[in-house]
Every structure is written in C-alpha cells, then in structure tokens.
N, C-alpha and C positions, 0 to 999 in steps of 0.2 A: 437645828441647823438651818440654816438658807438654805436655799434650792441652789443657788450657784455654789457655796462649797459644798455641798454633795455632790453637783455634777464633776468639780472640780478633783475632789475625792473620788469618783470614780471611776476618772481617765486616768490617773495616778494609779490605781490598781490594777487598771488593763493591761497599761504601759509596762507594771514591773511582771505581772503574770509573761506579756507577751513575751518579753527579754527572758523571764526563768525558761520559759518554753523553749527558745530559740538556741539557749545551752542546753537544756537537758536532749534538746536532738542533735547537739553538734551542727546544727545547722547556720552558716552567716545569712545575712539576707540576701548577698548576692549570690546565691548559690552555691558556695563551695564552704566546705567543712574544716573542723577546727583539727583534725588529725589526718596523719594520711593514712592510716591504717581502717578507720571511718570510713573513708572514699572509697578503698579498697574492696570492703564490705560490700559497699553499695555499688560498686563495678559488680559484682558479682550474683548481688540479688538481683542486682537488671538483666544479666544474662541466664537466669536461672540455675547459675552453678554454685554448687559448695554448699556451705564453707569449706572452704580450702584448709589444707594445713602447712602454712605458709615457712616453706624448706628454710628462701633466703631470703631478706632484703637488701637489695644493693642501691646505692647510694650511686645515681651515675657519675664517675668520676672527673670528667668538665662539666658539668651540672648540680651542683649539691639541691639543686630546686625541685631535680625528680630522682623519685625512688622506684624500682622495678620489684616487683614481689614476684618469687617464684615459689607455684606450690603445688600440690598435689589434691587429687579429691577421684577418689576410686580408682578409677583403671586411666584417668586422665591425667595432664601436669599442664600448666597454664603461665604466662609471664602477663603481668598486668600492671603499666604502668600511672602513675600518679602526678602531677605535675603542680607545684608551692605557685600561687599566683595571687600578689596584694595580700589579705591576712588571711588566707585560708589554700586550700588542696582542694583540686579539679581532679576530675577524668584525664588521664591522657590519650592520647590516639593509639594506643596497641592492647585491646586487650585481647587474649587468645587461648582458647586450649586445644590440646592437642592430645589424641588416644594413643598411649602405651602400646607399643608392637613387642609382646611381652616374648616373640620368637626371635628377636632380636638384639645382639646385649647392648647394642644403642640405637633409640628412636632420632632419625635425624628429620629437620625438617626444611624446605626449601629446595627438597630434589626436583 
C-alpha cells in the first residue's frame, strides 16, 4: 500500500472507532445524551446518590421536552429533572433529595 492510503485508512478507523465510542456512552459531542433516563443516571452519580429506584416519571404537562423523575434510594426520595435540548437530554435546574421523616405520615417540603 502507499503511505497516503494507509494514512488515509487509518483516519477512517479512528473516525468510526470514535463515533462506535460516542454511542456506546450515550454520549452526543455537545454534551447531552441520547436518553433521558442516561442523564438521569449521571444527575445522580455527580451527586453521589443512588441509584435510585425511580417511583415516577412525569412528563411535565406544558413541556413534553422535560421529564421529572421521582424516586427513592434508602431513607431518602429525590425529584430530578431532565430537559430534551437539539438531539439529546441535559441536566435540568432541580435536582434534589430530601430525608424521609419516617415519624411523620407525610415529609413536606418548603416549610
């Protein structure tokens, strides 16, 4: 072979390595993910909580672009929202948990 298809040959291999890469992590190259349940996750591992075991997902109803996960993980319950932006799922601005007042037959929050 030449030296130029070989070179040529093996940016061709990079290129589709790198792209197999970029799906196998759900990852887009602008930062946001191919699922929102993926983002979810990773809301979660940045906070060092969970995994969760996620009760609900609600679809916000004038929003079908974010979903709010509510879930549990020990003594704690968490709502964490996700946000559909261009072809992938961001972080949203609310992630949160909150400890179980297990003396109480409902934790309210925002007193």
């Amino acid at each position: 072979m030449k030296r130029k298809t070989l070179i040529t040959l093996c940016e061709w291999v990079a290129a589709v390595a790198l792209l197999f890469l970029l799906f196998k992590l759900e990852v887009y190259p602008l930062g946001t993910f191919r699922s929102a349940d993926a983002t979810h996750a990773l809301s979660e591992r940045s906070l060092h909580y969970g995994p969760s075991k996620v009760a609900k997902k609600v679809t916000v109803p004038f929003d079908s672009h974010q979903i709010v996960y509510l879930g549990t993980y020990k003594d704690w319950f968490s709502a964490d929202l996700v946000v559909k932006r261009g072809f992938g799922w961001e972080l949203g601005s609310g992630e949160s948990g909150i400890k179980i007042d297990r003396s109480k037959p409902l934790t309210i929050v925002g007193e």
